[in-house]
C-alpha positions as CSV (number, residue, x, y, z in Angstrom):
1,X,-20.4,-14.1,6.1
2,X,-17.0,-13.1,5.9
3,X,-16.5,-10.1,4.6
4,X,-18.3,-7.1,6.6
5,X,-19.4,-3.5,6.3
6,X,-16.2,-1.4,6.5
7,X,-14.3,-4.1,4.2
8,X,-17.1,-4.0,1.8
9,X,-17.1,-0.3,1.6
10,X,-13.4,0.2,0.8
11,X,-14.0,-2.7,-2.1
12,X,-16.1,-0.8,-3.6
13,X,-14.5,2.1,-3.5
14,X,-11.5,-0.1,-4.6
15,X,-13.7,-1.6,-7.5
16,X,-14.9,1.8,-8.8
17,X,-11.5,2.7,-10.7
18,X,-13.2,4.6,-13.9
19,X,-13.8,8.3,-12.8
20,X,-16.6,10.1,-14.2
21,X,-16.0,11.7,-17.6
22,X,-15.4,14.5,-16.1
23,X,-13.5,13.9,-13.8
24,X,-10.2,15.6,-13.4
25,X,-6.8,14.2,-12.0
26,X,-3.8,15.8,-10.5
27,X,-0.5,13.7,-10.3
28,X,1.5,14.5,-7.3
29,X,5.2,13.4,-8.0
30,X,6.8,11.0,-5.2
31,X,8.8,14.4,-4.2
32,X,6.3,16.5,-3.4
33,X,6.1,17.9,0.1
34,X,2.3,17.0,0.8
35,X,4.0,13.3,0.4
36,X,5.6,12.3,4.1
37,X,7.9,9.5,4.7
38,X,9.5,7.5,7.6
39,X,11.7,4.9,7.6
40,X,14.7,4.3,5.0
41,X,13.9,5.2,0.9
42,X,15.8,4.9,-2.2
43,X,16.1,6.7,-5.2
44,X,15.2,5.0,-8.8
45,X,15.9,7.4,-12.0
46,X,14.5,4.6,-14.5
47,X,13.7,6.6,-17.2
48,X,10.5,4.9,-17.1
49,X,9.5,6.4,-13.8
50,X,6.9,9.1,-13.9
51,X,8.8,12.2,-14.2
52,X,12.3,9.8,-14.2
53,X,12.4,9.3,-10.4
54,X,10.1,7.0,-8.1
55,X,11.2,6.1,-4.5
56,X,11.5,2.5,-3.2
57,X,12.1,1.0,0.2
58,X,12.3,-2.2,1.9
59,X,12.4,-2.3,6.2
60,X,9.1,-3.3,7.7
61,X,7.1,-0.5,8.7
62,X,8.7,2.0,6.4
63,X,5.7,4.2,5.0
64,X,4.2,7.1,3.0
65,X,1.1,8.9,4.0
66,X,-0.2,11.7,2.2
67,X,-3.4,13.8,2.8
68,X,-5.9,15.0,0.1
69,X,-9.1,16.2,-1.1
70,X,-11.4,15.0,-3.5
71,X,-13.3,12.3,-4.5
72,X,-11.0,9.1,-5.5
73,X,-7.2,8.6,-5.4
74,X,-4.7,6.5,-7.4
75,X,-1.0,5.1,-6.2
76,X,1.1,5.2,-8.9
77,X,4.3,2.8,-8.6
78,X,6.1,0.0,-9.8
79,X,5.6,-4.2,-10.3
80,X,8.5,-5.9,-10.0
81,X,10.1,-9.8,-9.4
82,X,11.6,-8.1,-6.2
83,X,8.5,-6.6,-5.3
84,X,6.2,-7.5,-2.1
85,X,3.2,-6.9,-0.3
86,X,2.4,-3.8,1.1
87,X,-0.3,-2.2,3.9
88,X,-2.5,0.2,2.4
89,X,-5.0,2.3,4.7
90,X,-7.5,4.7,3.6
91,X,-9.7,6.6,5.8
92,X,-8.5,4.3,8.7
93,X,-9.9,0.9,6.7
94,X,-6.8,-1.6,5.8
95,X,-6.0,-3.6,2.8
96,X,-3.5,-5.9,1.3
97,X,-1.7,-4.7,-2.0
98,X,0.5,-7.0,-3.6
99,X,3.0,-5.2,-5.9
100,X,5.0,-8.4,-7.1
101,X,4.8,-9.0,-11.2
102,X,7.4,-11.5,-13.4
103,X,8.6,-8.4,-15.0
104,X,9.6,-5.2,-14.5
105,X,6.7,-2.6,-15.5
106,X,6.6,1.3,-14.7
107,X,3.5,3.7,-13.4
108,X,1.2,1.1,-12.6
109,X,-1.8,1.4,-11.1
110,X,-1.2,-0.8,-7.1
111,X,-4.5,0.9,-5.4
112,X,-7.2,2.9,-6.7
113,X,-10.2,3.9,-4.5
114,X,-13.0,6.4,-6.3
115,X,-16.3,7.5,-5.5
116,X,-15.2,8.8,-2.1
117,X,-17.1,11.1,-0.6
118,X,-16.0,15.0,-1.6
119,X,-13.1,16.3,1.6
120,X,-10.3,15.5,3.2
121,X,-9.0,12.0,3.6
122,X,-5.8,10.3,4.0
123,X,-3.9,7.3,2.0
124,X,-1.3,5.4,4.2
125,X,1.3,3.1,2.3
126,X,3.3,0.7,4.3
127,X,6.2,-1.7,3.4
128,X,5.1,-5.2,5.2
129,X,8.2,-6.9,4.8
130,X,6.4,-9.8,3.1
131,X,7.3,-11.3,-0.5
132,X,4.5,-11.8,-2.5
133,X,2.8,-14.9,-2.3
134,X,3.0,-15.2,-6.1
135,X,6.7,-14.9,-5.9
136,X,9.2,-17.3,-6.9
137,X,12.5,-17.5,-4.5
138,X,14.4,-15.8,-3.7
139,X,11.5,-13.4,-3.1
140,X,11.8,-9.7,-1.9
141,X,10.0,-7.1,-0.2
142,X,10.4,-3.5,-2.2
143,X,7.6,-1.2,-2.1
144,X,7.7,1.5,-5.0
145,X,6.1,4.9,-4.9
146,X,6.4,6.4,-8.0
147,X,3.2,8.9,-7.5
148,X,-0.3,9.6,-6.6
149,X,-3.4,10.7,-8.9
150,X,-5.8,12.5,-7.2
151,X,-9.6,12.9,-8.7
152,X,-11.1,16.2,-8.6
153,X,-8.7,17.5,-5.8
154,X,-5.9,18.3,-4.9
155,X,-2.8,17.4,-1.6
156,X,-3.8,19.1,1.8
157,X,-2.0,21.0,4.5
158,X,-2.1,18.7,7.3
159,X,-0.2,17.5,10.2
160,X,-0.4,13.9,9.3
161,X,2.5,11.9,9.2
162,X,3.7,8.3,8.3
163,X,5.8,7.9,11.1
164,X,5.0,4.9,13.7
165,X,1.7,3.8,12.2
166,X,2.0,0.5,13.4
167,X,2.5,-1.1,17.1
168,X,2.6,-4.6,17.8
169,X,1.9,-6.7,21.5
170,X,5.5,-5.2,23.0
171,X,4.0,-1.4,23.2
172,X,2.3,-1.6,26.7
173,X,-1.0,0.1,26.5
174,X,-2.0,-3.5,24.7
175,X,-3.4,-5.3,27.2
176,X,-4.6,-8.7,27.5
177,X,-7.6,-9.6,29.9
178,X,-7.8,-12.1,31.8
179,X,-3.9,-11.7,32.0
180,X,-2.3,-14.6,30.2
181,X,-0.6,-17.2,32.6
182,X,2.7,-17.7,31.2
183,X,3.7,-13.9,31.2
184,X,3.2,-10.9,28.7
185,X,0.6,-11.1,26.4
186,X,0.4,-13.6,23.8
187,X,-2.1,-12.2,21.1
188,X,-3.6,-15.5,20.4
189,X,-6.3,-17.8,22.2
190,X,-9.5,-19.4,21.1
191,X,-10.9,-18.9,24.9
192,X,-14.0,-17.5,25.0
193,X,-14.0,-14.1,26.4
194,X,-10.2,-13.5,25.9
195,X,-9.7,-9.6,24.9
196,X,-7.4,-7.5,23.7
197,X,-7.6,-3.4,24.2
198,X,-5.1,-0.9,22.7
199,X,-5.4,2.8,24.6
200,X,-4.3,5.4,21.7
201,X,-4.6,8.8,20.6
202,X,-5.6,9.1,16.8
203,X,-7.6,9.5,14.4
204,X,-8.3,5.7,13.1
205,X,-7.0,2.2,14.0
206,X,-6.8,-1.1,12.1
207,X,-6.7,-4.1,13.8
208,X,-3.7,-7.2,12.0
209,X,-3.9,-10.4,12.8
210,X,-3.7,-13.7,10.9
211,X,-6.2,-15.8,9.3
212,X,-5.9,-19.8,8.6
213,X,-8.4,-22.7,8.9
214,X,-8.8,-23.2,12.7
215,X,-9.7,-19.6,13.2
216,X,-12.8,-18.4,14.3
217,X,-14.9,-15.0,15.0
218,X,-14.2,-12.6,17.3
219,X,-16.1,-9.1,17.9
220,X,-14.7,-5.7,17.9
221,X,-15.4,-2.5,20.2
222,X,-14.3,1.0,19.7
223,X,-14.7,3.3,22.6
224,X,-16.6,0.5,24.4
225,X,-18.8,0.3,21.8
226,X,-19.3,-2.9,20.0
227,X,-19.0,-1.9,15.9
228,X,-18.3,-5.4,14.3
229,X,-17.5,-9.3,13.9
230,X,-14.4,-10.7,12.5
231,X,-14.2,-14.4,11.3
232,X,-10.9,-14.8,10.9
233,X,-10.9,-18.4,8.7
234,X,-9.3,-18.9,5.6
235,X,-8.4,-21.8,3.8
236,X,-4.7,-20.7,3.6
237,X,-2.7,-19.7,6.5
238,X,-1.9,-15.7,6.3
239,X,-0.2,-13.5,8.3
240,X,-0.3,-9.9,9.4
241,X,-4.0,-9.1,7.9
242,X,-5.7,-6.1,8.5
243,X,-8.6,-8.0,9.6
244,X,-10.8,-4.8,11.0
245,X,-11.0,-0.7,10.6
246,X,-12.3,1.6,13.1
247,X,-12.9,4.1,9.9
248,X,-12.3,7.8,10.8
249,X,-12.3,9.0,14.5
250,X,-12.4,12.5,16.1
251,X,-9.5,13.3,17.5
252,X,-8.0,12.5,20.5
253,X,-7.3,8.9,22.8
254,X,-9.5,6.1,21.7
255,X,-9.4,2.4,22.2
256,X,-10.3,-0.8,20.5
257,X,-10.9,-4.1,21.8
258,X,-10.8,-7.6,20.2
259,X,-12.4,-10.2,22.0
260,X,-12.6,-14.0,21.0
261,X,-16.2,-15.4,21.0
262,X,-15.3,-19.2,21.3
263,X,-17.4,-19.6,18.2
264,X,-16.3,-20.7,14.6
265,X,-18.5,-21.7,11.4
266,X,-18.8,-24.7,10.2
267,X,-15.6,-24.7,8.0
268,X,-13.0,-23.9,10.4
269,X,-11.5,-26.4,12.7
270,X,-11.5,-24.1,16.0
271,X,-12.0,-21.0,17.4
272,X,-8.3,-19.7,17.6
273,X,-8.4,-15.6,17.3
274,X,-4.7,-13.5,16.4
275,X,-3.9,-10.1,17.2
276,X,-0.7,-9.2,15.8
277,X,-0.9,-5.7,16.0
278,X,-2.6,-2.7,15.5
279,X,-2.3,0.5,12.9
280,X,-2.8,3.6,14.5
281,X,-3.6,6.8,12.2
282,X,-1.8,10.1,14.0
283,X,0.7,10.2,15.5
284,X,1.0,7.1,18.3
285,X,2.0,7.7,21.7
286,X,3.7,5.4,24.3
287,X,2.2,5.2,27.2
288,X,5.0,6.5,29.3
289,X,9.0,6.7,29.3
290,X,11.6,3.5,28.1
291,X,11.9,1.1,30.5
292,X,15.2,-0.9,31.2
293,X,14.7,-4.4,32.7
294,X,16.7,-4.7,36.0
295,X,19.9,-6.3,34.6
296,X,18.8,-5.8,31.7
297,X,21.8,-4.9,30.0
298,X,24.0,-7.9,29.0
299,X,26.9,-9.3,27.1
300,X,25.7,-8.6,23.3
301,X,27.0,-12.5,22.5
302,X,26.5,-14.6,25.0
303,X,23.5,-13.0,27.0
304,X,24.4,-13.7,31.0
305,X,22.2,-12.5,33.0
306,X,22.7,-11.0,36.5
307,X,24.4,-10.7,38.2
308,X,27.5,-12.0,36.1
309,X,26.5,-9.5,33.6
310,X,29.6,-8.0,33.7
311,X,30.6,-5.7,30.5
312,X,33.8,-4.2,29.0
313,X,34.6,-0.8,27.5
314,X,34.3,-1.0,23.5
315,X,32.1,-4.3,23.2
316,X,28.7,-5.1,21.9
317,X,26.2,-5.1,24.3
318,X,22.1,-5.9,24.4
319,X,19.7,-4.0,26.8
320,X,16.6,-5.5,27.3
321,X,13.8,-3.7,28.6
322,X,10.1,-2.0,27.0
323,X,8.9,1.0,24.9
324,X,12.3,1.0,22.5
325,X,10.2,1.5,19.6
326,X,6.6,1.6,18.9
327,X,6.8,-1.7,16.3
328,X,9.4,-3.2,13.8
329,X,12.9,-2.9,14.0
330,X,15.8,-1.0,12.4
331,X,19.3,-2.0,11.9
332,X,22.2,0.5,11.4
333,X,23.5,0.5,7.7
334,X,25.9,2.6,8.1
335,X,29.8,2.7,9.7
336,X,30.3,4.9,11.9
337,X,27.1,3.8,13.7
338,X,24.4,5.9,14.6
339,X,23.8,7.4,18.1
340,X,20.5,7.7,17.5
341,X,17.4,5.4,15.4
342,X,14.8,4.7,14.7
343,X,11.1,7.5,14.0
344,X,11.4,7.6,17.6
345,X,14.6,9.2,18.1
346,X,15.9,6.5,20.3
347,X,19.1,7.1,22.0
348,X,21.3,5.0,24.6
349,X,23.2,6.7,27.4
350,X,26.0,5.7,29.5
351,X,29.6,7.1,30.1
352,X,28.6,10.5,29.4
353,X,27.7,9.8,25.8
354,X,25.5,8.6,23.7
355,X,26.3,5.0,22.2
356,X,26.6,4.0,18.8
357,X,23.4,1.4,17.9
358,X,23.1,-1.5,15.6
359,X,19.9,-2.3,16.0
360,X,16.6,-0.8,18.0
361,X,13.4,-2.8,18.4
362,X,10.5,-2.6,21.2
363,X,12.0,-4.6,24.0
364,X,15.5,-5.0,22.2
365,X,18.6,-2.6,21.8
366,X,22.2,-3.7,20.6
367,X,25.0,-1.2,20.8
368,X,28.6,-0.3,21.6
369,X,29.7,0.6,24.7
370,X,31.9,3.5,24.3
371,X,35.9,2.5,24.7
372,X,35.5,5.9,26.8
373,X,33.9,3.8,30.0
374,X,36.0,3.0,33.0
375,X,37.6,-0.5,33.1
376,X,36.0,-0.9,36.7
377,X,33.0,-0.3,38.8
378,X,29.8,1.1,38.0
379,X,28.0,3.2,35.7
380,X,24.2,4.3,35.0
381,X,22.4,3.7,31.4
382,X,19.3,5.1,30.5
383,X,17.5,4.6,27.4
384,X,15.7,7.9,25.7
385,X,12.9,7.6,23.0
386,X,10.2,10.7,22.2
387,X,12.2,13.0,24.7
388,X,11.1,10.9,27.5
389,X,14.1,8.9,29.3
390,X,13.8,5.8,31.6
391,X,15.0,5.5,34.7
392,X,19.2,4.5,35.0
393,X,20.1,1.0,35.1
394,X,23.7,0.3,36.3
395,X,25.7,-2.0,34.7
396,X,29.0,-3.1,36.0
397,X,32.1,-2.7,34.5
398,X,35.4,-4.9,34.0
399,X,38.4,-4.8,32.4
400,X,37.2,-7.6,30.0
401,X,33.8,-9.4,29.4
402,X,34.5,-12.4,26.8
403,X,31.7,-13.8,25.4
404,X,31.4,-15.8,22.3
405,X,28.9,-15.6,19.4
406,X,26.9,-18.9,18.6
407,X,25.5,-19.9,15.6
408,X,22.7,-22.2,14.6
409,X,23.7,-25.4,13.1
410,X,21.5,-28.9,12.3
411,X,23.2,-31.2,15.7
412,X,21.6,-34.6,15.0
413,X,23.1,-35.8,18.0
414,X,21.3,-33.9,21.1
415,X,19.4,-31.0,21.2
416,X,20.0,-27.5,22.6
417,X,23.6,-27.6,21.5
418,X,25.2,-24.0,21.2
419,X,28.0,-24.0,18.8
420,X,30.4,-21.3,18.9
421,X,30.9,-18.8,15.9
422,X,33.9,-20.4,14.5
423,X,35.4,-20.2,10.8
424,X,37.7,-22.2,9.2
425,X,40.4,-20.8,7.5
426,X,38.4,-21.0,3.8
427,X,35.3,-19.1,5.5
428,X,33.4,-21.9,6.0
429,X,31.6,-22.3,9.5
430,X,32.7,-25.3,12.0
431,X,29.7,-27.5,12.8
432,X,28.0,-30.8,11.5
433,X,29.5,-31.9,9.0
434,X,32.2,-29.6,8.7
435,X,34.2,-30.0,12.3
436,X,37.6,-29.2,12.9
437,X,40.3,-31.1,12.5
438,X,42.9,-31.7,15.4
439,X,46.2,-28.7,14.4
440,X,44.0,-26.9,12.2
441,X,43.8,-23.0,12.5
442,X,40.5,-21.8,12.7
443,X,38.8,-18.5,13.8
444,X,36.4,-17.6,16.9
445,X,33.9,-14.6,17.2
446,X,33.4,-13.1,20.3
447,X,33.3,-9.5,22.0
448,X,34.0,-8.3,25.3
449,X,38.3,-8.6,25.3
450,X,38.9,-5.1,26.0
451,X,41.3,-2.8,24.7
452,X,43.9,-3.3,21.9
453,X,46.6,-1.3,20.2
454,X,46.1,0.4,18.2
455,X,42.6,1.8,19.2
456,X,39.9,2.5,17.0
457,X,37.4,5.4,18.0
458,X,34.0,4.8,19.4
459,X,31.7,3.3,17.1
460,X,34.0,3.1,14.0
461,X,35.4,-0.2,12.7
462,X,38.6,-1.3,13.3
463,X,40.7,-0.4,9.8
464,X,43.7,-2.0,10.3
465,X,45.8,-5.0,11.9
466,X,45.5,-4.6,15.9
467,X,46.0,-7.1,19.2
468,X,44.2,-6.8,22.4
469,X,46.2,-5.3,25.4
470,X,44.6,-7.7,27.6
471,X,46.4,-11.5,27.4
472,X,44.0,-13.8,26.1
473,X,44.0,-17.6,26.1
474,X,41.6,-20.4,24.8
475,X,41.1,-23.8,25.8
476,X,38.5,-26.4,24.3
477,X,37.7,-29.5,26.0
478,X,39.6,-28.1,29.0
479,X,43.0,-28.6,26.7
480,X,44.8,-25.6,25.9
481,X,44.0,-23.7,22.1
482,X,47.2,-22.1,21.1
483,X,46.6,-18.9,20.4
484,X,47.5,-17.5,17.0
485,X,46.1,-13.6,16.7
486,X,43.6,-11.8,18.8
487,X,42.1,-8.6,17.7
488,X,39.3,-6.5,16.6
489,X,37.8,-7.9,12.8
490,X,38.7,-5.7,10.7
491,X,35.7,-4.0,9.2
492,X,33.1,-4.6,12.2
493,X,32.5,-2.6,15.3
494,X,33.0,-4.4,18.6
495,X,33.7,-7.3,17.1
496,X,36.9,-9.6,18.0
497,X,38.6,-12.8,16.3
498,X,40.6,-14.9,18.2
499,X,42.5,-17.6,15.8
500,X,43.7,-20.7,17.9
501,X,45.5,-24.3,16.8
502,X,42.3,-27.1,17.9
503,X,43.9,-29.7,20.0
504,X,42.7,-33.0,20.2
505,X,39.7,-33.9,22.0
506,X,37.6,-36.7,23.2
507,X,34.2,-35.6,23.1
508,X,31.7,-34.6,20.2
509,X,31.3,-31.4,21.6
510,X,34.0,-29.7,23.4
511,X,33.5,-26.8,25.5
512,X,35.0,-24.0,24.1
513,X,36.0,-21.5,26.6
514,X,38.0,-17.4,26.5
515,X,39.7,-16.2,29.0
516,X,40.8,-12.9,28.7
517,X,42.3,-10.8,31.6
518,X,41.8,-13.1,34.2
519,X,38.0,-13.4,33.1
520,X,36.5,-16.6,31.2
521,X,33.5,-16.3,28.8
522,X,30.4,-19.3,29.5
523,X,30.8,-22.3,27.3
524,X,29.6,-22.9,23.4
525,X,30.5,-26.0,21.9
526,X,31.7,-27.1,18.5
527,X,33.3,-30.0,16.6
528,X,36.6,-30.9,16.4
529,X,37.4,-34.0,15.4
530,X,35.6,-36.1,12.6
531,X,37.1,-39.7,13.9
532,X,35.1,-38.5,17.2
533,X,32.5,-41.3,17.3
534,X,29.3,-40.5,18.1
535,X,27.4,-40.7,21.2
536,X,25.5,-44.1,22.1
């Protein structure tokens, strides 16, 4: 069978919708206290909205958690062409809801679980970040929560919150045994005896994984304890289920442990298992402080590493490292950027300040390095997340850095190809089938060519024409690039454009290379000619 004991409990108490005749129901508007959020939520005053508001978001891992008691609950929201999927947990047992319909229709019943047992419990709602697989394209994402109906109950005081409920194979108490051979762990093998153990202190944990038709069965332990089997085939590929769980938990540090039998039944194709990730109900914990990888912090567009991974004052940079964020990601949407993201308070340190961010994700951070920083030697940074910091990296400083931003475009030519980021002049970007011509001006992306005048503060976006201080010349296929402008983009944060005349070349791919003080960026390619024949 496929469907086991903790699944089949929450569809029926999914299936039992009708309360008893006398059953009474309190609404709870989407701004009521008892409701807490994380992540980034919008506004809606439809007048067809339960009380003429509702509240919708979109990023992965955004969520609403509310605790109650009573005997059933009801999520009141919204079904909608840009509607998704969402990750619904009750009581620590995970579903699917899908939220997408061709029109637009207000206060409609998404989840409904009655019959539960009369006390407390707890209803977590999480944006997935899929589209519906009903969904025509383009497909979206949003999650509504417009309110919730309670049945014969009422909210609770509690501490719960929404915050961090989800933590995928980056967060490093998952770990893999036996240890995977090609380095961290994987989350997918159809070896018998494979496992996969998450340490975390909670209250409830649901295990995601994906399902598809060379899946097989794997068992589950909490605490050590074995508590159920998984066959994870279906005849469709999905992705991110919540194939197991735990139910409700005392309090306090718990584990759970997939393990991969190296069985399958007789309509699957293998025994492959998935661990994607598990939900955690509390309030997750990382297992220690941020780590930063040594040399781990890195020109944000071309990515040397050590020890050329030199950096300049006011460019975008990358730090690599562990324990960023529990799960997901979470991109700045705002200018002047943030110093600090994320439901982990993550923060970035170096120069005696705190760096603006662009984007924060468990083993990934991109940011601005203050125009503040010295223009030589060394500095430390340390990365801080829940109040605990990592140890200080240095990175070394110079008076410029270039690197160029790439791009991904179809080379049917050769593989592994970088092109640069260039434009031409109508916005357009220079690649396969649309290379540059021999005189034409066109426009190059990069960071890293230090200061310019005028200066822009820290974090902010450059607002107005400007050229670097430093001298900066280009040459592609090894032939000089007369340079037109070079400055910071007007608009962007860190980001420069260099516009250069293309010379001719000889070669399908010419090596496209900045030099500014003194310094040369590492080669991307791109097309220049279109009478360049191709390569035999």
């Amino acid at each position: 069978m496929r469907n086991f004991s903790r699944r089949l409990l929450l569809s029926a108490a999914v299936a039992a919708i009708a309360a008893s005749p006398c059953a009474q129901v309190t609404r709870i508007e989407q701004t009521d206290p008892h409701i807490t959020y994380t992540g980034t939520w919008y506004n809606n005053t439809a007048t067809g909205n339960s009380g003429g508001t509702a509240t919708l978001a979109i990023d992965t891992l955004s969520a609403a958690a509310i605790t109650f008691t009573g005997t059933g609950i009801a999520w009141i929201g919204v079904r909608d062409p840009g509607a998704g999927r969402a990750w619904v947990n009750l009581d620590g047992v995970g579903t699917v809801v899908d939220t997408y319909a061709a029109a637009t229709q207000y206060q409609q019943t998404l989840f409904s679980a009655q019959g539960l047992p009369d006390g407390p419990h707890t209803l977590f709602v999480n944006v997935s970040g899929q589209a519906s697989l009903l969904a025509t394209q383009p497909a979206s994402q949003w999650v509504w929560i417009d309110a919730f109906d309670i049945t014969n109950g009422g909210p609770a005081p509690s501490s719960t919150t929404a915050a961090g409920s989800l933590i995928d194979l980056s967060f490093s108490s998952v770990v893999q045994s036996p240890p995977p051979m090609f380095g961290p762990t994987n989350g997918f093998s159809n070896i018998a005896g494979t496992k996969w153990t998450v340490t975390f202190s909670g209250t409830a944990v649901v295990w995601f994984g994906g399902q598809n038709n060379n899946y097989g069965i794997a068992n589950v332990y909490v605490d050590g304890t074995k508590v159920g089997t998984v066959d994870a085939y279906s005849a469709v590929g999905l992705n991110v289920q919540p194939l197991f769980g735990s139910g409700l938990l005392a309090a306090g540090t718990h584990t759970m442990t997939v393990e991969v039998t190296g069985t399958h039944d007789s309509s699957s194709k293998d025994n492959f298992i998935d661990v994607g990730g598990f939900q955690i109900i509390g309030v997750p914990q990382f297992s220690g402080p941020p780590v930063v990888n040594n040399g781990g912090v890195v020109n944000g567009a071309s990515f040397v590493p050590a020890p050329n991974n030199q950096v300049a004052a006011g460019q975008i940079i990358s730090i690599f490292g562990s324990q960023f964020l529990l799960s997901g990601q979470v991109s700045a949407g705002t200018v002047p950027l943030p110093t600090q993201m994320g439901a982990n308070n993550t923060t970035v340190t170096a120069c005696g300040q705190n760096l603006p961010l662009f984007y924060v994700s468990p083993r990934q951070i991109n940011a601005q390095l203050p125009w503040e920083c010295p223009q030589a030697g060394t500095t430390p940074l340390t990365v801080t997340v829940n109040g605990q910091t990592s140890a200080p990296q240095p990175i070394n400083l110079v008076a410029a850095a270039p690197g160029t931003f790439r791009v991904s475009v179809v080379n049917p030519y050769e593989d592994n190809v970088f092109l640069a980021a260039i434009l031409h002049g109508n916005n357009t970007i220079v690649g396969n089938p649309n290379s540059a011509s021999t005189g034409e001006e066109v426009a190059i992306y990069c960071t890293g060519l230090g200061p310019t005048s005028p200066s822009f503060a820290t974090g902010t976006a450059a607002t107005s024409f400007n050229q670097t201080v430093n001298p900066v010349t280009v040459t592609i296929d090894g032939n000089n690039a007369p340079v037109v402008y070079a400055g910071l983009t007007q608009g962007f944060v860190g980001l420069y454009q260099v516009n250069v005349i293309v010379p001719k070349s000889h070669v399908l791919f010419p090596l496209v290379v900045i030099t500014a003080n003194g310094i040369s960026s590492t080669g991307a390619a791109t097309m220049v000619s279109p009478s360049t024949s191709s390569p035999q």
